[in-house]
N, C-alpha and C positions, 0 to 999 in steps of 0.2 A: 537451409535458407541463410536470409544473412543475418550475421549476430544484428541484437537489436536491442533494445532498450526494456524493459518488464514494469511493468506500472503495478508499485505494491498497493498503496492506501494514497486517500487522499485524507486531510485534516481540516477540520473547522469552516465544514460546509462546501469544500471544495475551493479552499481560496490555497491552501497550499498538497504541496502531493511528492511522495518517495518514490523516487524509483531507485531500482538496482540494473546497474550497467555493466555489462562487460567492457573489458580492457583487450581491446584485440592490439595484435603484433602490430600491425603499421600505424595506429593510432599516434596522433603528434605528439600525446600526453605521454605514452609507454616510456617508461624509465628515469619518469620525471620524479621533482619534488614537489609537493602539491604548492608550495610556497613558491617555487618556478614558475606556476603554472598560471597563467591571465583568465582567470575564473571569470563568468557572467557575474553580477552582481544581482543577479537576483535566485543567484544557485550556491549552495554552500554542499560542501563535500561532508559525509556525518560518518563513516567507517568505510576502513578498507577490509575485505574477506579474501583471504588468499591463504591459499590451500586450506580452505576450512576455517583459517583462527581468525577470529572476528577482532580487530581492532577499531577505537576511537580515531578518527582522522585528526593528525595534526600539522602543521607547516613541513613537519621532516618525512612525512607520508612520503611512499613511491609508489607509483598506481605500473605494477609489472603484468606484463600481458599474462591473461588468464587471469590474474586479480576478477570482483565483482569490486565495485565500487558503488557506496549506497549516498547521492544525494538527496535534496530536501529544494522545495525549492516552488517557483510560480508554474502552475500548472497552464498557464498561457504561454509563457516561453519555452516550453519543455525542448523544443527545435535546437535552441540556443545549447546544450547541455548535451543532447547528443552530437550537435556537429563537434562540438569540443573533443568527445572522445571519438570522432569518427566511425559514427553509429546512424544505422538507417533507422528513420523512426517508425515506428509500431503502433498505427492509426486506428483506432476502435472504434467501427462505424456500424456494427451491428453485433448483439449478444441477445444470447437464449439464454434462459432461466429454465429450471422444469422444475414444479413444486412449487404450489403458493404457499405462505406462512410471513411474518412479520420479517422475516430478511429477506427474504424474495421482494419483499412489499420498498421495503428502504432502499434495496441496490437500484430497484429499479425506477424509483422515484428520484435519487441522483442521477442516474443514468442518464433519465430523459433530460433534467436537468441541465446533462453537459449535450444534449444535443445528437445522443444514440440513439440508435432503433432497436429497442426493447423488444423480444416476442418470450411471452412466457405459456406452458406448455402444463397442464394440469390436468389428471386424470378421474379426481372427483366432481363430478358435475357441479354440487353444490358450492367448492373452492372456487371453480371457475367462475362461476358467476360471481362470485364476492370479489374476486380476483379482477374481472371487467370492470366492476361499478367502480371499483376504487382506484384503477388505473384506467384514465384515459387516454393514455399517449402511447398503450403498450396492447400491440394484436396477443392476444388471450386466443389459446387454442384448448378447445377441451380433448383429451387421448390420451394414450401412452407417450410415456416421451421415447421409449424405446422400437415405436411404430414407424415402421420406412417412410411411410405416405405421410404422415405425421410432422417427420424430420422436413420433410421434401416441401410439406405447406410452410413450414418454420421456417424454410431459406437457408436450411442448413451450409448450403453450397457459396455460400456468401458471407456465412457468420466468422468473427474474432476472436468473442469468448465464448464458451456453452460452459453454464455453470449448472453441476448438479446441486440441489439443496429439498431432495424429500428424504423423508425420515427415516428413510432406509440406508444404511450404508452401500448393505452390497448393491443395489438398485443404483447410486449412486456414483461408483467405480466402472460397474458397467455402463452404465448412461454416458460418462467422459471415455470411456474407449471405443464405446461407438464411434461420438464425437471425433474423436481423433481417427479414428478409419475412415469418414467423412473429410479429415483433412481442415477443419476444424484448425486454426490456429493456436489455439491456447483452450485447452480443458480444467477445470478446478470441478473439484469430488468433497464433495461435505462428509466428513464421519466422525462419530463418537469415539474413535476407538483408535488411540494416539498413534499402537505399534502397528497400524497399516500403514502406516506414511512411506516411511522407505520402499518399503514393498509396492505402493504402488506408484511413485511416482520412479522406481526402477521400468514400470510395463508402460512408460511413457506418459501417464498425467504429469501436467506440468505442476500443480498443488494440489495440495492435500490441505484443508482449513476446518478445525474444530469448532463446531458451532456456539463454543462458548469461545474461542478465540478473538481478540479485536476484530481482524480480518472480516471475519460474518457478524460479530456482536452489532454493527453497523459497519458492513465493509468498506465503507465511505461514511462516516459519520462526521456528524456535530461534536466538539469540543464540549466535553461535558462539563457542569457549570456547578460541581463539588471541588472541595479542595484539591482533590488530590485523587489523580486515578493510573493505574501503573495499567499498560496496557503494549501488545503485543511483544512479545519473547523472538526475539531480534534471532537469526540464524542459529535455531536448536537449542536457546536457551543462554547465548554466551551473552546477546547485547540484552538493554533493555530500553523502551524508550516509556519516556513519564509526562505526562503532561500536568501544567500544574495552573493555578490562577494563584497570580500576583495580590496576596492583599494586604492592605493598607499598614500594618504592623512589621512586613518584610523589613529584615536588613540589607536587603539587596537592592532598593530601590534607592533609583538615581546612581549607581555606581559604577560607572563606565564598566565593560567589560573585560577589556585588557586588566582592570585589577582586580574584577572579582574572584576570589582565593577559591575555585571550584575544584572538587574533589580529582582525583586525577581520572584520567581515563572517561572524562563528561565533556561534554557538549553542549552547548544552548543552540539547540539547530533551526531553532524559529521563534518569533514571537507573532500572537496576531494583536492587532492593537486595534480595536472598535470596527475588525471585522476585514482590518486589511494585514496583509502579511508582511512582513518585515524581516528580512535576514539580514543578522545581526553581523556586526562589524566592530571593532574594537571600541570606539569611540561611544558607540549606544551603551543605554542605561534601560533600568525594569521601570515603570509606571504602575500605577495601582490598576488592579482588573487586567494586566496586560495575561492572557493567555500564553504559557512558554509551551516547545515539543523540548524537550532534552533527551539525549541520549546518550546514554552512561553502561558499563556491566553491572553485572550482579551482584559483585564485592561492592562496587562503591554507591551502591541505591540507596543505601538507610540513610549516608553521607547525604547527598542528592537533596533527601526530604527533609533533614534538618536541617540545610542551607536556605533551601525556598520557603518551608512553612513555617508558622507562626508558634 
């Protein structure tokens, strides 16, 4: 198919959302500097991944074809961001779930949210009905998710995403290879169990998402409203991204960006500000309460949280 665009997370309700792009060859941007490059302003560039090494995106960035490039950005405009890399977009107009449980329950309450056709597929009768009462916007099938007839009332033949998330691993892997023999656009496999990753998204899952992972913790989640929450492990551990809330003790408030002395290799790749999303530009400053996404590595995290916090 054609390369296209991957929609990782959305943040703070769905008011901002990451994706990771490919850099294809005839792209306008390929062999650019990102500082070259007439960005949307409501899209900011947050790491380039090329061959693997996860870097912080900066003005001297060159986004070379076969790159992944990870923006940040309005999830209304998402169009804007792939025309730029000359990318077809990736419209998610219908996703299966199989397996009710509290992430099942959250993905698919944003889901609906943004305006998808939710069908979730559960094989304990008693789930399913819990599963009904408490989503109304989402056809609830009681079976196997692994049943033809099953798949075939689900709409399989139409779906985007089919996410597995019952408690079973291997049920799980199998469940998304089904999926994918269906043709199924994009399959994600929930497991426990770290060192299947490679392994299986080698037999063609596209993810692999640990249930304590951000990803599933609320695969679309709220912005959580503690000081301080370090939350998903950026491409195998290299990035990190940290969300944090601005409070009223900061030294960072009010100081334009361009001079805040930020650890090296970080990023402020978003603020939300009473629930609207803001990407940030030299000239802006921090506010008390402003929710930030930052994205920084490993080494310079502790840096990170003794800049922002109190």
């Amino acid at each position: 198919g054609n390369p296209s665009s991957d929609e990782i997370e959305f943040f703070a309700n769905g008011k901002a959302e990451m994706l990771k792009l490919d850099v294809i060859e005839d792209a306008s941007v390929a062999n650019k500097k990102l500082r070259d490059i007439e960005i949307p302003s409501s899209w900011l560039f947050v790491a380039v991944i090329s061959k693997g090494q996860f870097s912080i995106a900066t003005g001297d960035s060159v986004l070379r074809p076969g790159d992944h490039a990870l923006v940040i950005g309005d999830p209304q405009k998402d169009r804007q961001i792939e025309e730029l890399l000359g990318l077809e977009p990736f419209k998610v107009r219908r996703v299966i779930l199989v397996g009710f449980n509290e992430i099942s329950l959250n993905i698919a309450h944003n889901l609906v949210k943004r305006k998808i056709d939710v069908r979730l597929i559960e094989e304990d009768p008693d789930k399913a009905e819990e599963a009904a009462a408490k989503l109304d916007d989402v056809l609830v099938l009681h079976g196997e998710g692994t049943n033809e007839d099953m798949l075939q009332q689900a709409g399989i033949d139409q779906t985007d995403y089919f996410i597995a998330l019952t408690d079973d691993d291997e049920n799980n892997v199998l469940l998304s290879l089904l999926a994918k023999e269906k043709n199924v656009k994009r399959a994600i496999a929930m497991t426990q169990k770290p060192h299947y990753k490679p392994l299986i998204e080698k037999v063609g899952i596209d993810s692999v998402v640990n249930p304590r992972s951000a990803m599933v913790d609320d695969i679309i989640r709220c912005i959580h409203h503690d000081e301080l929450s370090v939350v998903n492990i950026l491409e195998g551990g290299k990035g990190r991204m940290v969300e944090l809330t601005i409070k009223e003790k900061s030294k960072t408030i009010g100081v334009p960006f361009r001079k805040l002395k930020l650890p090296r290799q970080t990023l402020i790749g978003a603020i939300i500000r009473k629930n609207e999303l803001i990407i940030p530009r030299g000239e802006d400053s921090l506010q008390v309460e402003d929710h930030i996404i930052v994205f920084t590595t490993r080494s310079a995290l502790s840096e990170v949280q003794k800049l922002f916090t109190v």
